[in-house]
C-alpha positions as CSV (number, residue, x, y, z in Angstrom):
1,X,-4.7,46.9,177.0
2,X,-4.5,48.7,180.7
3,X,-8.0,50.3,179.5
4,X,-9.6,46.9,178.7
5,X,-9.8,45.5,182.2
6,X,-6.1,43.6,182.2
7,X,-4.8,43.2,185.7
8,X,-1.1,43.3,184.3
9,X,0.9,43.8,181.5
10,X,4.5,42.4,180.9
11,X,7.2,44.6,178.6
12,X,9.6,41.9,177.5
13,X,13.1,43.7,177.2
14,X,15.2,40.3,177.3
15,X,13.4,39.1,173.4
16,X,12.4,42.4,171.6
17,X,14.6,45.2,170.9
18,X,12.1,47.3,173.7
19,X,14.8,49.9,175.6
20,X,15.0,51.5,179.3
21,X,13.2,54.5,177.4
22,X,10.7,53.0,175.7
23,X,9.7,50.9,178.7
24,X,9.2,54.4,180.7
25,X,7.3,55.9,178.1
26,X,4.8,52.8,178.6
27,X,4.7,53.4,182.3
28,X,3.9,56.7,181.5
29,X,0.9,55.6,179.8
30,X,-0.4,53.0,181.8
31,X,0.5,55.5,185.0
32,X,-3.0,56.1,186.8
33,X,-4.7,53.2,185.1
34,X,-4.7,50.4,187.9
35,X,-3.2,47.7,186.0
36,X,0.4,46.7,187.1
37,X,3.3,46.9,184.7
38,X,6.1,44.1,184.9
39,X,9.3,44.1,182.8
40,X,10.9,41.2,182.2
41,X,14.9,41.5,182.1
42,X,17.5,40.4,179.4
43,X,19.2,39.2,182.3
44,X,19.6,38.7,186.6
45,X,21.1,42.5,185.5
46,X,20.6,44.7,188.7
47,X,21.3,48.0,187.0
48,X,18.5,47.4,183.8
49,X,16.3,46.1,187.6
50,X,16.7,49.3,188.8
51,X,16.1,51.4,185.8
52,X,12.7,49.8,185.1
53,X,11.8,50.1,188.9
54,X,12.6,53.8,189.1
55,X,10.5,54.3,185.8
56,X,7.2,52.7,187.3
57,X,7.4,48.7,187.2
58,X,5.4,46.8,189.4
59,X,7.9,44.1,189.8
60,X,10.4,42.7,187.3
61,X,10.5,38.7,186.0
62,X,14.3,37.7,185.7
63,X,14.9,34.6,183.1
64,X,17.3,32.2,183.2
65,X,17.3,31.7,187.0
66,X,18.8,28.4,187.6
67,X,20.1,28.5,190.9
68,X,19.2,29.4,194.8
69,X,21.9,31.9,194.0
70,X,20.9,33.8,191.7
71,X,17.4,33.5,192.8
72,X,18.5,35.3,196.0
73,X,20.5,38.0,193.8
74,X,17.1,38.4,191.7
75,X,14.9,38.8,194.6
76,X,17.3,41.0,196.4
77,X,17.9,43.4,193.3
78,X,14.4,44.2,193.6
79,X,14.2,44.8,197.4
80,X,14.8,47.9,199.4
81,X,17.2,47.7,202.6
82,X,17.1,45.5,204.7
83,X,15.5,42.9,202.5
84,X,17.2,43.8,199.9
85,X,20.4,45.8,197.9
86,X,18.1,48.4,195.8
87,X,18.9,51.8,196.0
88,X,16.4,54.5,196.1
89,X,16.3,58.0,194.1
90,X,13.9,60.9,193.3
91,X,12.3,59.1,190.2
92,X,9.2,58.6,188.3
93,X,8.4,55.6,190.5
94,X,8.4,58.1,193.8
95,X,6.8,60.8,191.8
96,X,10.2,62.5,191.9
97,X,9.7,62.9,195.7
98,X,6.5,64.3,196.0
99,X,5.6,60.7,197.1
100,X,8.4,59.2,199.1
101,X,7.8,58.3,201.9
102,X,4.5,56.8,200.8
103,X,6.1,54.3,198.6
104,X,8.7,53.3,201.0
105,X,5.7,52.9,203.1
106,X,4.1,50.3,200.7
107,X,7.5,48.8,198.9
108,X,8.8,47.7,202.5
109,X,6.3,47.7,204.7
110,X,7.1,50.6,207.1
């Protein structure tokens, strides 16, 4: 699908049985291919948020949202410091390091 000119694909991990791993072996495979890989969440979880995000998502769709609440939470889950409470680590999404600063540079706007 990222071959045939899709500008994103969506892994859904809250409806099919679709694990942390499995959705890092698809961002393996859609790494280098320009089209941007969201996962949607079995819930406003901010630990599954930032496994998917350290494995290569785009961005991240949280269900069941029903209030300003937990609309902040979900937005903030997937947000660097200030904007947000995400942590950061040598990962897949930073190339393990070799390109850190880079995607700090691009996630937050420095």
């Amino acid at each position: 699908m990222a071959g045939e000119g899709f500008d994103w694909i969506a892994v859904d991990l809250e409806h099919t049985s679709t694990s942390v791993r499995d959705f890092h072996e698809i961002a393996l495979a859609l790494k280098g291919t320009g089209c941007d890989l969201l996962a949607r969440l079995h819930s406003c979880d901010p630990v599954q948020a930032k496994l998917v995000l350290d494995s290569g998502a785009n961005g991240i769709i949280v269900p069941s949202v029903n209030t300003a609440g937990q609309a902040a939470q979900a937005v903030a889950m997937a947000k660097h410091p200030p904007e947000g409470t995400r942590g950061a680590a040598f990962s897949r999404a930073t190339d393990f390091g070799r390109n850190f600063a880079n995607y700090f540079k691009v996630k937050i706007g420095k």
